[in-house]
matplotlib code that plots the C-alpha trace (Angstrom):
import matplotlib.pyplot as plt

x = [-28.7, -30.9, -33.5, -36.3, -38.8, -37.0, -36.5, -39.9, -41.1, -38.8, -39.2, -43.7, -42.4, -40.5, -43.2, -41.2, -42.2, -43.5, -43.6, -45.4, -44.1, -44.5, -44.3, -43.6, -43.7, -42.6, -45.8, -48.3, -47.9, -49.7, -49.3, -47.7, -50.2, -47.3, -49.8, -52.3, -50.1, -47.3, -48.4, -52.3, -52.4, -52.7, -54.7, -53.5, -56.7, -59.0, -56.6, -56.8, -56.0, -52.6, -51.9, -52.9, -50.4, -47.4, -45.2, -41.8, -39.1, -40.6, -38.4, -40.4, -39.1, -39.6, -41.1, -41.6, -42.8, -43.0, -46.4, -46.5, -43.6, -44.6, -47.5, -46.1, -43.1, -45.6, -46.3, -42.8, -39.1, -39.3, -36.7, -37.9, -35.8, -35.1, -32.5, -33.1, -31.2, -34.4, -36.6, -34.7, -34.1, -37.7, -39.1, -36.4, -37.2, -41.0, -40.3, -39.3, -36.8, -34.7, -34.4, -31.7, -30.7, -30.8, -31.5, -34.4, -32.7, -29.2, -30.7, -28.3, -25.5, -27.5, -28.8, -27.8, -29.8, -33.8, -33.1, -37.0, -40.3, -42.0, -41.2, -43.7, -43.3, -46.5, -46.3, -45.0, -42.2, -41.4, -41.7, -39.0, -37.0, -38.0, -38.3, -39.4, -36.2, -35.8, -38.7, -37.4, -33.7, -35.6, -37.7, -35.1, -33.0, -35.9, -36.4, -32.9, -33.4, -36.5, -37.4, -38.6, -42.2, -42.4, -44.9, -44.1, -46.6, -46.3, -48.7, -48.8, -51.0, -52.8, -52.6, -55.1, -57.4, -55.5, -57.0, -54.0, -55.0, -55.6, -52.1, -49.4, -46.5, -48.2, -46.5, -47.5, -45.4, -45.8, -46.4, -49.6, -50.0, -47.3, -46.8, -44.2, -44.5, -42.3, -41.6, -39.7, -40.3, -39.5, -39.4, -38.3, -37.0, -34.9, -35.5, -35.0, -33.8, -36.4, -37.6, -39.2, -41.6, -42.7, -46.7, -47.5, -51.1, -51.0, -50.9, -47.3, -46.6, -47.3, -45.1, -42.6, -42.4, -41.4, -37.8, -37.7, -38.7, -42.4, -45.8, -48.7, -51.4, -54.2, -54.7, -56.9, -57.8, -58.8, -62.3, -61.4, -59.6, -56.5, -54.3, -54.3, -51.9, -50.9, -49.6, -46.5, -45.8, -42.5, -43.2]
y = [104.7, 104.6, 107.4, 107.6, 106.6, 103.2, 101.9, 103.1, 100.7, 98.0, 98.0, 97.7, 94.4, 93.4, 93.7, 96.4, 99.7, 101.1, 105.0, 106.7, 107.8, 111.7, 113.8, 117.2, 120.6, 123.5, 123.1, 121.0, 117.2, 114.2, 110.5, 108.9, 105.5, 102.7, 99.7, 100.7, 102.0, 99.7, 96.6, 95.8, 93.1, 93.6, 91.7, 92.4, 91.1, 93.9, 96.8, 95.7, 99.6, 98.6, 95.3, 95.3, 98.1, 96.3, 93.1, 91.4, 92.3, 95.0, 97.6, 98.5, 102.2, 103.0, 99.9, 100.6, 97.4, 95.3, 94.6, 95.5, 93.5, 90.0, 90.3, 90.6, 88.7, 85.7, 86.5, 87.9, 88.5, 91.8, 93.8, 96.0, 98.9, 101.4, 104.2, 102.8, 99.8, 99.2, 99.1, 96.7, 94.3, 94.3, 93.9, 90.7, 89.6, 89.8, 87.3, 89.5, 87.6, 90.2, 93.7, 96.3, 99.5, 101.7, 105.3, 106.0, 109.2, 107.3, 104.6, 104.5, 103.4, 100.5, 99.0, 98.0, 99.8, 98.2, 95.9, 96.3, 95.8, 98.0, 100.2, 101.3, 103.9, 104.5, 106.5, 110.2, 109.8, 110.5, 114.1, 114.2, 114.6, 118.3, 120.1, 120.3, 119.4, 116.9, 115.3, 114.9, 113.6, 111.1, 110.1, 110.4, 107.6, 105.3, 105.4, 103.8, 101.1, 100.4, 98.6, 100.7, 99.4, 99.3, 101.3, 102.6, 104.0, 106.7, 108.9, 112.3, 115.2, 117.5, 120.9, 122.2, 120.2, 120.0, 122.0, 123.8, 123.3, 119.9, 118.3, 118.7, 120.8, 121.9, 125.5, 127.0, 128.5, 130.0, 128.2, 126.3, 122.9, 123.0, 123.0, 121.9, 119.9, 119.9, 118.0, 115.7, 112.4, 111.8, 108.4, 107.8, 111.4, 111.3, 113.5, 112.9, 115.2, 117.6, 116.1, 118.9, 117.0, 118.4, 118.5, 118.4, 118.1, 116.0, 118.5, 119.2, 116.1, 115.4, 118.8, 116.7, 113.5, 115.7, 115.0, 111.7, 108.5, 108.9, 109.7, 109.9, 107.9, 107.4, 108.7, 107.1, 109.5, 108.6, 109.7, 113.1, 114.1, 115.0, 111.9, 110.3, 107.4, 108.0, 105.6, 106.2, 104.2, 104.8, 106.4]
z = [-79.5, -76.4, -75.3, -72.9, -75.7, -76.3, -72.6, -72.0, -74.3, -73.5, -69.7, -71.0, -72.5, -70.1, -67.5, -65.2, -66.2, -63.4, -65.3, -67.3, -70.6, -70.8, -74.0, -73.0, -74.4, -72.2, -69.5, -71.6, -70.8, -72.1, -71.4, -74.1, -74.5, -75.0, -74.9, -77.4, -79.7, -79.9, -78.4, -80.4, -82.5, -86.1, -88.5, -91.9, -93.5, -91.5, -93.5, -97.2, -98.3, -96.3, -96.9, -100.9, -101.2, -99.9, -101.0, -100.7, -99.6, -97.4, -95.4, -92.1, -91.1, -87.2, -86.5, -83.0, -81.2, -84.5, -84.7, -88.5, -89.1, -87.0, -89.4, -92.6, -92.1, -92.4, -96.1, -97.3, -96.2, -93.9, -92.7, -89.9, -88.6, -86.0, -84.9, -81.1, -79.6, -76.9, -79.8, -82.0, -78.8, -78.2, -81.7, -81.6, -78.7, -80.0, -82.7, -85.5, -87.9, -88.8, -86.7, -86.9, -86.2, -89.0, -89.3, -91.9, -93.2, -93.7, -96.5, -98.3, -95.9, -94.9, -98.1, -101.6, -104.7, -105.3, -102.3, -101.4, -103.1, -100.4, -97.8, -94.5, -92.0, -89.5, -86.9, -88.7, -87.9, -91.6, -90.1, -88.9, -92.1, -90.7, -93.8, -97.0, -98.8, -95.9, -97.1, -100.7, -99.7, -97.6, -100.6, -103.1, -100.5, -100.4, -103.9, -104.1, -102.3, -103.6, -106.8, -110.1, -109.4, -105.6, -103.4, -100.0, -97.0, -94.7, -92.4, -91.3, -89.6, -92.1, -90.9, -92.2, -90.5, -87.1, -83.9, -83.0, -79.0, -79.7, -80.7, -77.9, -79.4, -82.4, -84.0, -87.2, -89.6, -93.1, -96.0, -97.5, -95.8, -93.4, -89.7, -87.3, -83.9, -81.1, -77.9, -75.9, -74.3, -70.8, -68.7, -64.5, -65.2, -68.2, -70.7, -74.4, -77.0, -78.6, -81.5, -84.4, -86.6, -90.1, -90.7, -94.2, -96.1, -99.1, -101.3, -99.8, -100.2, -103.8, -103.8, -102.3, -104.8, -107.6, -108.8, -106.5, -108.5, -106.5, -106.8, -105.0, -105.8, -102.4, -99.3, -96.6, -93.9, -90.6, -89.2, -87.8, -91.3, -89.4, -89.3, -93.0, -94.7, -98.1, -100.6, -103.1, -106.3, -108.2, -111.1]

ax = plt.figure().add_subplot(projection="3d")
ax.plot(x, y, z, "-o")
ax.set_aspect("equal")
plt.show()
């Protein structure tokens, strides 16, 4: 599957976009920064809460341009994944040594039981499991193709640190912890489909990991207290 998002990102690599990527909700727009966020090299060795949580064989979930995976692929067999077809061909075509599409919320048709020593997914797109009980199917999949002892990272928005006018799409909703976001990409006038991502604290999720294998056991926040990575172990 293709979308704006994907050919936005693979036209940056291939030196033609000529665009800007737009995320969009109702009249709110804001310039979706492809280069810093996909394209930045990373140094494992300058994130040791990262990298000392993670080993091989490690499953990279939405692994937008790859950078994650060129890294760790260096120190253990990664598999790095994505839903979108322009995403795969770039993160390939980048050097990564084994892309595919897979959708993160269909595990289990893509991979055998404890096939994985870690799993990563930066970039909260977790969220868009969509709900609560989303969240835990998700878990509960990764946990099956994860080994009894793996670890697995993920990042989200903590709502109740989040200014409301300061996130595009952000909507509130009942419940301790939670919030929603929603908008749509759009690239050289294509629009994408409206994506609805669940915010959750991590209090939520520690809610979350009951009943699915995981539990939480760190979170590193980032300086504004909004965007934080938390870490899993099996349990």
């Amino acid at each position: 599957m293709s979308d704006p998002f994907g050919r936005a990102v693979r036209d940056h690599h291939e030196g033609t976009r000529e665009s800007a990527l737009l995320q969009r909700d109702g009249p709110e727009t804001l310039e979706h920064p492809i280069e810093a966020f996909y394209f930045d090299d990373f140094a494992p060795e300058e994130d040791p809460w990262l990298t000392d949580a993670l080993s091989g064989p490690l499953l990279d979930l939405g692994c937008g341009a790859g950078h994650h995976a060129l890294a760790f692929q260096e120190q253990f067999e990664t598999i790095a994944t994505d839903v979108d077809d322009d995403l795969v061909a770039v993160v390939s075509d980048r050097g990564v040594e084994d892309a595919r599409v897979v959708d993160m919320f269909a595990l289990r048709d893509s991979f055998e039981r404890d096939r994985f020593g870690s799993a990563l997914t930066i970039g909260t797109q977790v969220g868009l499991a969509g709900s609560m009980a989303g969240l835990r199917l998700f878990l509960d999949d990764l946990a099956f193709v994860t080994t009894p002892d793996a670890t697995a990272v993920l990042d989200s928005y903590d709502p109740a640190n989040v200014d409301p006018d300061g996130l595009l799409g952000y909507r509130s909703r009942p419940g301790r912890g939670l919030a929603h976001r929603v908008f749509h990409f759009e690239y050289e006038g294509t629009v994408g489909p409206t994506l609805l991502f669940l915010l959750f604290g991590p209090d939520r999720l520690r809610d979350a990991t009951v009943g699915t294998g995981w539990r939480l056991d760190d979170v590193d926040r980032g300086d504004d207290g909004v965007h934080y990575r938390a870490r899993l172990e099996r349990r």
